[in-house]
Structure formats: C-alpha cells, structure tokens
C-alpha positions as CSV (number, residue, x, y, z in Angstrom):
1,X,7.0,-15.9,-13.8
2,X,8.9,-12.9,-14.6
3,X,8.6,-9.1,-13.8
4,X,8.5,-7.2,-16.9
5,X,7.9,-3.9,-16.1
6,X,6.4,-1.8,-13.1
7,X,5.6,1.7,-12.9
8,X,3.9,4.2,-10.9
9,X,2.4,7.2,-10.8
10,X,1.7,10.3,-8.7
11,X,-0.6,13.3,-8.2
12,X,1.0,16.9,-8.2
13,X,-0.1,18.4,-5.0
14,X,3.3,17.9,-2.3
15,X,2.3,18.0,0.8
16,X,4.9,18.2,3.9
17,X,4.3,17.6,7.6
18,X,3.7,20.9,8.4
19,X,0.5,21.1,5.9
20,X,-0.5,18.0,8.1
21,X,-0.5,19.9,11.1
22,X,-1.8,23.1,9.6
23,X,-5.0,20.8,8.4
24,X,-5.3,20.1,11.9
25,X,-5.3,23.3,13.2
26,X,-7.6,24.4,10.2
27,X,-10.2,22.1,10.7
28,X,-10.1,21.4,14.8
29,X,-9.9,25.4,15.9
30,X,-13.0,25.6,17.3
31,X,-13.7,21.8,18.1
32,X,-10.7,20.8,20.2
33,X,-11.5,20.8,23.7
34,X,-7.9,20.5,24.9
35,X,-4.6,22.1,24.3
36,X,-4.2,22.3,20.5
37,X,-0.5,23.7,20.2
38,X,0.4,20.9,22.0
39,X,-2.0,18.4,19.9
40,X,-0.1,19.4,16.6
41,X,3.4,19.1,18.1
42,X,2.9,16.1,19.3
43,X,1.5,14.6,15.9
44,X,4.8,16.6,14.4
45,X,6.9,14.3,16.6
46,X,5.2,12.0,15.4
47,X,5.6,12.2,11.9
48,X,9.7,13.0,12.6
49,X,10.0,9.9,14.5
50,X,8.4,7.7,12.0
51,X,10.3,8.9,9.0
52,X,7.9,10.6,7.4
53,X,8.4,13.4,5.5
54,X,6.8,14.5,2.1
55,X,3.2,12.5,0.6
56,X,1.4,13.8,-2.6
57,X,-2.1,14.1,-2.8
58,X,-4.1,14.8,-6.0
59,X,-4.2,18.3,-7.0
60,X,-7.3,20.5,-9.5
61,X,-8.4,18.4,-11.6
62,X,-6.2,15.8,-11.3
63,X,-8.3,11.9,-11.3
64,X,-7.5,8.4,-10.0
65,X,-8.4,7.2,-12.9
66,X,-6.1,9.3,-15.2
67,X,-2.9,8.3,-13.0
68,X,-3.7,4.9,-13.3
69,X,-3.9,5.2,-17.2
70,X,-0.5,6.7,-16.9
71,X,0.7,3.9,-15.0
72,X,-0.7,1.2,-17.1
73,X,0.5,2.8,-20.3
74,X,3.9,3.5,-19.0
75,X,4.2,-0.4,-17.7
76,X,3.2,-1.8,-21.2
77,X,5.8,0.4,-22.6
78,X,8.3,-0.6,-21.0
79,X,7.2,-4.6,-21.0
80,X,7.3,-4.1,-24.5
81,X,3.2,-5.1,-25.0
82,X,0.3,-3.7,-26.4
83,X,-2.7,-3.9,-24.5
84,X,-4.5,-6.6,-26.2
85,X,-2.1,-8.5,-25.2
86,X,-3.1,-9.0,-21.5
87,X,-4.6,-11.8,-20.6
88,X,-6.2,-10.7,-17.2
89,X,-6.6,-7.8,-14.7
90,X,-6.3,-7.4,-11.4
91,X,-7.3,-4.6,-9.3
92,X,-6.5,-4.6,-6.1
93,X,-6.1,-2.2,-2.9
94,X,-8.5,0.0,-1.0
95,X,-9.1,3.0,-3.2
96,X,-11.9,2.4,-5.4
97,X,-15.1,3.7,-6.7
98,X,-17.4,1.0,-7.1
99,X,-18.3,-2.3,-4.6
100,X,-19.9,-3.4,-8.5
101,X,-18.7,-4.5,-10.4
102,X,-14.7,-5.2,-10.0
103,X,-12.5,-1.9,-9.9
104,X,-11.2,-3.9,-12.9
105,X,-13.8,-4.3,-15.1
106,X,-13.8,0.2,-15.5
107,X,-9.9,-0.1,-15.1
108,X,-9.7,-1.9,-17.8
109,X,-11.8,-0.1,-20.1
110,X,-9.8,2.6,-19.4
111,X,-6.4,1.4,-20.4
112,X,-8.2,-0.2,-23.5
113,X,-7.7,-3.9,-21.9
114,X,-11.1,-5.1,-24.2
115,X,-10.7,-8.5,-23.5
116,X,-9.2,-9.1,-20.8
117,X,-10.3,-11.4,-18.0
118,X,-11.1,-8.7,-15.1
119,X,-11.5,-9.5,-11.1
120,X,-10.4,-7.7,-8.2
121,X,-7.9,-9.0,-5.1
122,X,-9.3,-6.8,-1.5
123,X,-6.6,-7.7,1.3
124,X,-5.9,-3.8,2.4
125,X,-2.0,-3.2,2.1
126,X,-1.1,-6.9,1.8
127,X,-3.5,-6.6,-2.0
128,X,-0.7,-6.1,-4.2
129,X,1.2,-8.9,-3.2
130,X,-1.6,-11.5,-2.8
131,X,-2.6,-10.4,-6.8
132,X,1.1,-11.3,-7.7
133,X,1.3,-14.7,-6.0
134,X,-2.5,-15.8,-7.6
135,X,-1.2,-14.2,-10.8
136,X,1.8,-16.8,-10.2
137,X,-0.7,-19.6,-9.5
138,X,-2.6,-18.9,-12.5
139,X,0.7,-19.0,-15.0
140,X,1.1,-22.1,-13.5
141,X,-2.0,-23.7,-14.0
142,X,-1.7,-22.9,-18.2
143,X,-4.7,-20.6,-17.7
144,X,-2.8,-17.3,-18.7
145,X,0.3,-15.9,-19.6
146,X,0.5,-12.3,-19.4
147,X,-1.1,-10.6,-16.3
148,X,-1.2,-6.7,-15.4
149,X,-2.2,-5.9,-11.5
150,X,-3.1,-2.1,-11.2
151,X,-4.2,0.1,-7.9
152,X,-5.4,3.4,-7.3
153,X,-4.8,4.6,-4.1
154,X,-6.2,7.5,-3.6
155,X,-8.2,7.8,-0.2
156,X,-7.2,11.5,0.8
157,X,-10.1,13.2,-1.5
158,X,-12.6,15.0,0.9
159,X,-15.3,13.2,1.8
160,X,-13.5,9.7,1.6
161,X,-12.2,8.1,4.4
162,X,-9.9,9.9,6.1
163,X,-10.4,13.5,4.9
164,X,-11.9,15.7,6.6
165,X,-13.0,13.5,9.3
166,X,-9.4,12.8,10.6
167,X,-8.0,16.5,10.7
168,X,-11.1,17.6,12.8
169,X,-10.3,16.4,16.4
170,X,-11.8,17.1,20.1
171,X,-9.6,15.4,22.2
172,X,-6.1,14.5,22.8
173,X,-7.3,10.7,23.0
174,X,-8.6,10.5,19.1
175,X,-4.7,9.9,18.4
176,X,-4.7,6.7,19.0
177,X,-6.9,6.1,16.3
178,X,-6.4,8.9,13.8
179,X,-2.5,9.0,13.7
180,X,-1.6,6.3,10.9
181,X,-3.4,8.4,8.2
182,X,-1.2,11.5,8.9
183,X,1.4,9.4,6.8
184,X,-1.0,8.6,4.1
185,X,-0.1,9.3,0.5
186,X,-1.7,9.1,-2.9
187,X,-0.6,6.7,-5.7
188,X,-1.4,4.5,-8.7
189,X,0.9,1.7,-10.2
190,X,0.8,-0.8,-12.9
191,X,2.8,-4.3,-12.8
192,X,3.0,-6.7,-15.7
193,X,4.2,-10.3,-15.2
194,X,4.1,-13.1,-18.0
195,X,4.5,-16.8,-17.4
196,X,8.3,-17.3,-18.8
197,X,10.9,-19.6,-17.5
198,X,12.5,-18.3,-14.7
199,X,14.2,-18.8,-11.5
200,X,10.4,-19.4,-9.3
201,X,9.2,-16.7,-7.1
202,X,8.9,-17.5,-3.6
203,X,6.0,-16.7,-1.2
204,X,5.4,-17.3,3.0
205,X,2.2,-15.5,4.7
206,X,0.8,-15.8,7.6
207,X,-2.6,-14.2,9.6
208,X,-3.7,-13.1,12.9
209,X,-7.3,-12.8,12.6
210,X,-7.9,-11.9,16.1
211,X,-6.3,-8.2,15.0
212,X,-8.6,-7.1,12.8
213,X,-10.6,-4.5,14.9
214,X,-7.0,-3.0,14.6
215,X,-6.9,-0.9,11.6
216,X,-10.6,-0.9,9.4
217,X,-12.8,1.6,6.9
218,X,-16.3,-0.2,8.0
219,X,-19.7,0.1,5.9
220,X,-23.1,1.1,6.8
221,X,-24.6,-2.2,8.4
222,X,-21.1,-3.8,9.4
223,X,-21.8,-4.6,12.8
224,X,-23.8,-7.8,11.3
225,X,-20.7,-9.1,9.7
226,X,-18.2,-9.4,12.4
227,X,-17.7,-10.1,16.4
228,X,-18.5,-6.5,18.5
229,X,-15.2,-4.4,19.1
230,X,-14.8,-1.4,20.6
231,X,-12.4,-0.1,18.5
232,X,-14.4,-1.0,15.0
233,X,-15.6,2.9,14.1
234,X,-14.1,4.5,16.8
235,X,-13.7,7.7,13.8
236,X,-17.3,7.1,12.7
237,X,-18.7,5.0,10.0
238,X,-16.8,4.6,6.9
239,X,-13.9,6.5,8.4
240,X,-10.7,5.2,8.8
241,X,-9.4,3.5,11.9
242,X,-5.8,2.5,12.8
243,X,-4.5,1.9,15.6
244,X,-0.5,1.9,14.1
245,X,1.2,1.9,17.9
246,X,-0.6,-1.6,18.6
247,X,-0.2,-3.2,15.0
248,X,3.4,-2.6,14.7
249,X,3.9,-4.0,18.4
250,X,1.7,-6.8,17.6
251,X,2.9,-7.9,14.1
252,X,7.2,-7.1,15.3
253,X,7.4,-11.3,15.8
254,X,4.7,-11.8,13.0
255,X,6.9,-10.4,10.1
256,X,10.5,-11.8,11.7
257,X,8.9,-15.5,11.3
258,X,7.6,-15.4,8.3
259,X,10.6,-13.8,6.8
260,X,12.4,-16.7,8.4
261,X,10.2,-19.2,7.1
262,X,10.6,-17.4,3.3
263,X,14.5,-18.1,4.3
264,X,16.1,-16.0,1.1
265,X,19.7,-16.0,0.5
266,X,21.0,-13.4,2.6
267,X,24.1,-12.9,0.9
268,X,22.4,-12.6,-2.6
269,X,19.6,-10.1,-1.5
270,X,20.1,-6.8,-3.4
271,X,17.3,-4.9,-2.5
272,X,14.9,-5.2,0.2
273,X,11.3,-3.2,-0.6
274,X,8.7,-3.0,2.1
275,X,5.2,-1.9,3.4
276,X,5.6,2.0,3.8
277,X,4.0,2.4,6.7
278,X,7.3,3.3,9.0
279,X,10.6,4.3,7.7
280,X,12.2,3.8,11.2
281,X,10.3,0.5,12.2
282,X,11.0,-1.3,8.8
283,X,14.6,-0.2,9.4
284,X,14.7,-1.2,12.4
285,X,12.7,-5.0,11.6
286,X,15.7,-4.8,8.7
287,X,18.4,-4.4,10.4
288,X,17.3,-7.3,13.2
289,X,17.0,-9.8,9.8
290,X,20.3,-8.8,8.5
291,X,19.0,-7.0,5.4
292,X,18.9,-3.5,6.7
293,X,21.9,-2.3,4.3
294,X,19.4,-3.3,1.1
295,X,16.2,-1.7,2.3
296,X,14.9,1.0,-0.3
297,X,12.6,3.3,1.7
298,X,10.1,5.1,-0.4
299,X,7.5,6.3,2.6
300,X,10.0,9.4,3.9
301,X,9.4,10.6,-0.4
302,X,6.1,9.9,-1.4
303,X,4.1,8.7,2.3
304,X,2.3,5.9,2.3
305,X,0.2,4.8,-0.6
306,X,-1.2,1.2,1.5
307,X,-0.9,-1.3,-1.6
308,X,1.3,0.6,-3.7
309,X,3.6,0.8,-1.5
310,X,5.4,-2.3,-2.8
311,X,5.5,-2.0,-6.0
312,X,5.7,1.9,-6.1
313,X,9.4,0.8,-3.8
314,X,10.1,-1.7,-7.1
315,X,10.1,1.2,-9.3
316,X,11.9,3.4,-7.4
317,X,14.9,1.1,-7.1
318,X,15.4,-0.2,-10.6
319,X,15.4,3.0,-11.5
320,X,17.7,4.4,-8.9
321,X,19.8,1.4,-10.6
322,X,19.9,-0.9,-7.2
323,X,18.0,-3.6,-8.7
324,X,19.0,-4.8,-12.1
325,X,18.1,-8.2,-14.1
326,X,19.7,-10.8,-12.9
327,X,19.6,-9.9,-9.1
328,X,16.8,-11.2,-6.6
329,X,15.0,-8.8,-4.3
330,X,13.0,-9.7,-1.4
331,X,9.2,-7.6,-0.4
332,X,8.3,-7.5,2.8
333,X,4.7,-6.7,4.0
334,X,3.0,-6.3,7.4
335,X,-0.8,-5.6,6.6
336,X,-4.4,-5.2,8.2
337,X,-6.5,-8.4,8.7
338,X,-3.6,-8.7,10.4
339,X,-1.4,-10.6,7.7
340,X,2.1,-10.8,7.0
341,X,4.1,-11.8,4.1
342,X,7.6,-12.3,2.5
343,X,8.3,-13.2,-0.9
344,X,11.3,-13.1,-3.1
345,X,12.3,-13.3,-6.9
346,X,15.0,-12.2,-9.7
347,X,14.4,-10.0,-11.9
C-alpha cells in the first residue's frame, strides 16, 4: 500500500488561549460559585503546561462540509486522480451530521465520488488509523485498489458537544472533566492510498476496555448500552467528557508496549507523528522510546483536531520537507475506548 497524497484543511477563525479563558469568563460570570480569577488561571496553566497554544475554529459562514471538499480535492490533486477513480470511502472520526446513513455516503456526493463504495470507521481519535490499516486489508484481499479516508472534525459549533456547555462552569471540580476540550481544534483532511508494491505497512494495537467511562459524548438512552459509571455524563447528555489527567496516566505503559511490540527501526525513523492531544506528554512518551528528536508536533499550531490529528501531522511534515519518499515514518496514537496503536511505513 502506498501513501499518495494527504492534505488537510482548516477553518479561519484563530483562536489563542486567552479567547479560551475569556469564553470562560463570558459564559460562567454569573454561574460560578467559586473564585473565577483563579478558575481561568488555572485552566491557563493548564493550557501552557500542555503545549497548547493556537486552535482554529470555523469562522461566518464557513462549513464542515466545504473544508472537507477542499481537502479531498486538494489530496486527488496531488495523488494525481480524478475522482472516479476511487474505489471506496471512508469516513471516519467523531464530527458528523448524520447516525444515517454513513458520513460517507453525503461525503462522497460531495467530492463527486459517484461510485464509490461508501462506509464509515467510528473509533474516536484512534478512527483515522483503524480506516488505514482496513483500507490495507482490503488492497490485500484484491477487493480495491484506490482508497480515500476523509474526517471532519469540527465539534466546537455551538450547540454540539462541547460548546457552550463546557465554557459555562459552577465549580472548581467540573475541571476534571471539562479540561481536555480547552485544547480542541477544528479540522478536515483527505488521505488517498492505492494498493502498489511497496515496502508493507506495519500495525500493533492494543485495548483497555475497562477505560471507557474515561473520555465519552453519550446519546439520549445510553445508559442501556453500557455497565453504570459515575463518570459517563458527568457534563450532561451528549456533552463531552474527558477526563485527560487519568487517560494519559493510565495509557503512559499502554502506548510504550505497543510501540515496542510495532519494534520499528530506530535508526531509520525520520519522523515520528502522533495523537495531538499533549505536546509535552508525547514529548515526553518520545523521548523515553528514543524517537523524541523526530516527533513533528502539530497540537501547539493548530490544537487538537481528535482523528485528524494524524494525518493533519503527515501533511505538515512532508511539507515542512522532514518526510520525503523513500523514508519511513512511524504514528503513534493513544485514543478513547481506551486503545492504543503504532504503525509504520515509507513513503
């Protein structure tokens, strides 16, 4: 399987850590109970100590859907395709507008995909890279041989999941559940693969199922599809959830031992690219595998953007010229459900 092409693209609206915390003092004067000066500089610290920096969001009349045309169109530019010459598209991620059908099945009409095969792939930040290795599976099998995977991540519109809900807090104690989505950013991308003879890609994951109260956005009637939790809606009903302190301590030996049992080439890794949920944790995770002088950060520049996080990091470094053909990068992923997954290819 080969990478072809990957592009991504963003909404207009930059938004810094000081419009976080001026959201939060907009929409919780009034409502928090507590000391709010001290609320916002503690979510500041926050955001410093994590890396974060600068996210964009979309901005007037600005659509999901339009970015992702952008995407797609730039991706089949630069693979060198028209679109009828997909074979299949996958939609993955969390944003979305439709439970039915498939995100794919409008994605595609969009693009102008108007026979492709259409499903969607649903495994939170992890979505991106499960689409690639059943897209790999697929080549194999003789079933197809060109594949675009596509996401639209764009979960910060109001009256989604996280906004305004999240910025309107009472107490000091909502942190622990609200303070993951202060790093959120907005994103689509497009990735094409085709089925051509080259050096194999490469995939470990592994799952901890026992985590998943840990970070959720539940429906209306989900409490009679899972095991009781006490933190499952602790934000309400089809609001986000995370609790980012307990996953990142939790998953720290989870994403070391499945690296280790991926077992690239240390010595032949030019670029590392990675979930964006922490610039300082992945560093630090890097550094511990002996990869941290290849990691290509893109959560301090654009936030994170859950599944595009990946792929959006691809971009950025062959661009940036620190991944050219020829060379083999490794992606590294730590995701909700909890799962965790390395894989690792040449371009």
């Amino acid at each position: 399987m080969k990478l072809r092409s990957v592009s991504s693209a963003l909404p207009s609206r930059q938004v810094s850590n000081s419009d976080i915390t001026e959201l939060i003092r907009k929409h919780s004067t009034g409502h928090f109970t507590d000391d709010l000066e001290r609320l916002l500089r503690k979510v500041g610290s926050f955001l410093r100590y994590t890396g974060s920096n600068i996210r964009y969001w979309l901005g007037p009349g600005e659509r999901p859907i339009g970015l992702l045309r952008s995407a797609a169109d730039s991706a089949l530019e630069r693979a060198e395709l028209c679109a009828d010459q997909i074979d299949v598209l996958i939609y993955t991620g969390i944003g979305r507008g439709f439970i039915e059908p498939g995100g794919a099945y409008h994605a595609a009409h969009a693009i102008g995909l108007h026979r492709a095969h259409c499903f969607d792939i649903i495994d939170a930040c992890m979505s991106w890279t499960r689409a690639v290795q059943v897209a790999d599976a697929l080549f194999r099998s003789g079933t197809f041989r060109t594949a675009m995977i596509v996401n639209a991540e764009f979960n910060m519109q109001p009256g989604g999941p996280v906004a305004p809900q999240l910025f309107r807090l009472e107490g000091m104690g909502e942190l622990e559940s609200t303070l993951p989505a202060y790093t959120l950013g907005e994103a689509a991308t497009a990735t094409v693969l085709t089925a051509e003879d080259s050096p194999p890609w490469q995939f470990r994951f592994s799952s901890r199922p026992d985590l998943a109260p840990l970070c959720n956005v539940t429906l209306n009637g989900y409490e009679g599809y899972c095991d009781p939790s006490d933190k499952l809606a602790r934000n309400g009903t089809g609001v986000f959830t995370s609790f980012g302190s307990e996953m990142h301590q939790a998953g720290r030996k989870e994403v070391q031992a499945v690296l280790r049992e991926l077992d690239p080439p240390l010595d032949e890794v030019a670029v590392l690219v990675t979930h964006a949920s922490s610039k300082r944790e992945w560093q630090t995770q890097a550094d511990h595998a002996g990869l941290g002088q290849v990691i290509h950060h893109v959560s301090d520049r654009i936030g994170n953007v859950v599944s595009a996080s990946v792929p959006a990091a691809l971009e950025s470094a062959i661009s940036a010229g620190r991944l050219r053909p020829g060379q083999r990068a490794v992606g590294w992923v730590g995701s909700a459900g909890m799962s965790f997954g390395a894989f690792t290819f040449v371009l």
